[in-house]
N, C-alpha and C positions, 0 to 999 in steps of 0.2 A: 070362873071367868071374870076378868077384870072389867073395868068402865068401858076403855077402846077395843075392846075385843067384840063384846056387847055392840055398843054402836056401829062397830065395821060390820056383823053379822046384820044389823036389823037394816043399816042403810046398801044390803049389797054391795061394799064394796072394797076389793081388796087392798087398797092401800090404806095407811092413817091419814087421810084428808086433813085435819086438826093438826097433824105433826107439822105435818106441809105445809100448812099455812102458818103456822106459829116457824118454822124454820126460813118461809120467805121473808117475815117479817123481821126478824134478824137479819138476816145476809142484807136485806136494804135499808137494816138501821133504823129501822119506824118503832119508835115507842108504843108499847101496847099494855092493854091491863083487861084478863080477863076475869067475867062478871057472871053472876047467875048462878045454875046449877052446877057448871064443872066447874066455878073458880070454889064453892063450896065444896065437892067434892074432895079438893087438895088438902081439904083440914078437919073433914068429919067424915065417917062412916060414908061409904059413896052411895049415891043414889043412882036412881035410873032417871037418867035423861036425855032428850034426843036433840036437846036446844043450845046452840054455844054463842053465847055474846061474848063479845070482843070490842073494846073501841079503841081508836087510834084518834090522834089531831088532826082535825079538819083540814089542815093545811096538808101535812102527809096522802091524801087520798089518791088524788092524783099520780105520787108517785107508786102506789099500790096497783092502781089499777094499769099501770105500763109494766 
């Protein structure tokens, strides 16, 4: 079982919520940099984690949240 497989199982939920969000933040062009446990995961052995940080520019939030 992979990382998002794991996570989609333990937070009931059948979509990639994390795809969805990392592909809205795309399509509206907000620069991102993900941090923490999953941005570690993309370069070592994965862990279990249930925690996804993410941050964008302050000034972008706004258009985030519309």
């Amino acid at each position: 079982m992979k990382g998002r497989e794991f996570y989609n199982r333990v937070t009931n939920s059948s979509t990639d919520i994390i795809e969805e969000f990392l592909n809205l933040l795309n399509e509206e062009q907000i620069d991102y940099v993900v941090i923490g446990g999953m941005a570690v995961n993309a370069y070592c052995e994965p862990m279990v984690t249930l925690d996804f940080d993410c941050v964008i520019e302050m000034a972008r939030v706004e258009d985030l949240r519309r």
